[in-house]
Legacy VTK file of the C-alpha trace (Angstrom):
# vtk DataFile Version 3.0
C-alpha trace
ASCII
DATASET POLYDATA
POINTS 110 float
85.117 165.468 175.600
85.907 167.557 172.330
83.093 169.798 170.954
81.868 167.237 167.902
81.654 164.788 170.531
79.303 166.578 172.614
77.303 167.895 169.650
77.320 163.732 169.225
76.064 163.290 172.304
73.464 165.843 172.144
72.197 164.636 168.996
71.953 160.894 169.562
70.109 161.844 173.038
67.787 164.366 170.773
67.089 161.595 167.966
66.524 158.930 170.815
69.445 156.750 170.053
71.873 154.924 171.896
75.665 155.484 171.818
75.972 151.638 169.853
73.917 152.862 166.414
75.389 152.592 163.667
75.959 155.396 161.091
72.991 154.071 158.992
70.192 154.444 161.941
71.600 158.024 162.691
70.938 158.959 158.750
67.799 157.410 159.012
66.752 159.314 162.597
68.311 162.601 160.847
66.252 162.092 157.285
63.145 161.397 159.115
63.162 163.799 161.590
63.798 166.534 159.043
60.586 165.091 156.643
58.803 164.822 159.682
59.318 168.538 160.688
58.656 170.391 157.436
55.343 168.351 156.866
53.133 170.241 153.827
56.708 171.528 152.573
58.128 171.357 149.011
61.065 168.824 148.720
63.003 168.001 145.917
64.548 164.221 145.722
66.749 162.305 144.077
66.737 158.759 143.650
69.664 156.218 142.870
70.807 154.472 140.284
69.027 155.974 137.638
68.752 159.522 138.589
65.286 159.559 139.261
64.024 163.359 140.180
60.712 164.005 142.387
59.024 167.556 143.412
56.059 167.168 145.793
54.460 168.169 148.821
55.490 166.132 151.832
52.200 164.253 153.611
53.721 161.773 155.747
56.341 160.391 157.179
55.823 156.812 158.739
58.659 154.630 159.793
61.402 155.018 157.649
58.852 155.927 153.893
57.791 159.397 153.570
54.859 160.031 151.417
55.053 162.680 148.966
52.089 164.179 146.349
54.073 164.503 143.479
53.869 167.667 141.487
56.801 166.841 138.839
58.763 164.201 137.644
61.537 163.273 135.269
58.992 161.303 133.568
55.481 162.778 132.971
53.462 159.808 133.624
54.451 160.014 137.618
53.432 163.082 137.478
50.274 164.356 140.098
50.598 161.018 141.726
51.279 159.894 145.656
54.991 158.346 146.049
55.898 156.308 149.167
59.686 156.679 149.012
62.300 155.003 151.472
64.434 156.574 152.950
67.506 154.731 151.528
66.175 155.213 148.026
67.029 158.787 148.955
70.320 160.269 147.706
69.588 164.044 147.508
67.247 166.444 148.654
65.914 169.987 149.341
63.351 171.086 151.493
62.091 174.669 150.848
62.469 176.790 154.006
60.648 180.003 153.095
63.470 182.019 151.733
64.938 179.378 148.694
62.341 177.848 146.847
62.064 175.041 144.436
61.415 176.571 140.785
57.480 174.807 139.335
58.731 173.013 136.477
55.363 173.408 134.833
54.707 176.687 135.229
55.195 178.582 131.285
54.358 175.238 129.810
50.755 174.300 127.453
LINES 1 111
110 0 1 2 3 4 5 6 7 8 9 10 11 12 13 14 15 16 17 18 19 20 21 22 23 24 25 26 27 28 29 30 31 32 33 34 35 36 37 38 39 40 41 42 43 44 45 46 47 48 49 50 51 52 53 54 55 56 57 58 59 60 61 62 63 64 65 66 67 68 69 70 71 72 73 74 75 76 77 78 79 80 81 82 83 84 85 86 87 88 89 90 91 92 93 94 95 96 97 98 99 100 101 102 103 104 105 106 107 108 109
């Protein structure tokens, strides 16, 4: 068994999965788990097609949606509300982990 197997192995047996999952439930297992273990974290997403940019606070994670309150937005309306994204929707993103942080966009501005 070569090493990336076994770190295959380990993972799948972590995440709960079987050896027959396709590469689509192991992104989902690995997004979610990562939402679901920096709850009340900043995370930066993007969103495909139209590159569709969120800041927030993560809430929730439920199934494959994580809930975010939304600090900032690419468009200013969104802005301060609660977003239940899906996981697919997600193309991008950054959790902060206490040393790099994601800049406040509003922060200078009247």
């Amino acid at each position: 068994m070569t090493k990336n197997s076994e770190a295959r192995e380990k993972f799948l047996q972590e995440m709960g999965l079987s050896h027959e999952c396709g590469v689509n439930a192991i992104r989902q297992a690995a997004v979610s788990y990562e939402y679901k273990r920096n709850k009340e974290r900043r995370a930066f997403i993007l969103m495909g097609p139209y590159p569709f940019m969120v800041i927030g606070v993560i809430k929730e994670v439920t199934s494959d949606f994580v809930i975010i309150k939304v600090e900032a937005t690419n468009i200013s309306e969104l802005d301060e509300e609660v977003f239940r994204i899906h996981l697919d929707q997600i193309e991008v993103f950054f959790i902060e982990d206490g040393k790099h942080k994601i800049p406040n966009l509003k922060e200078g501005f009247c």
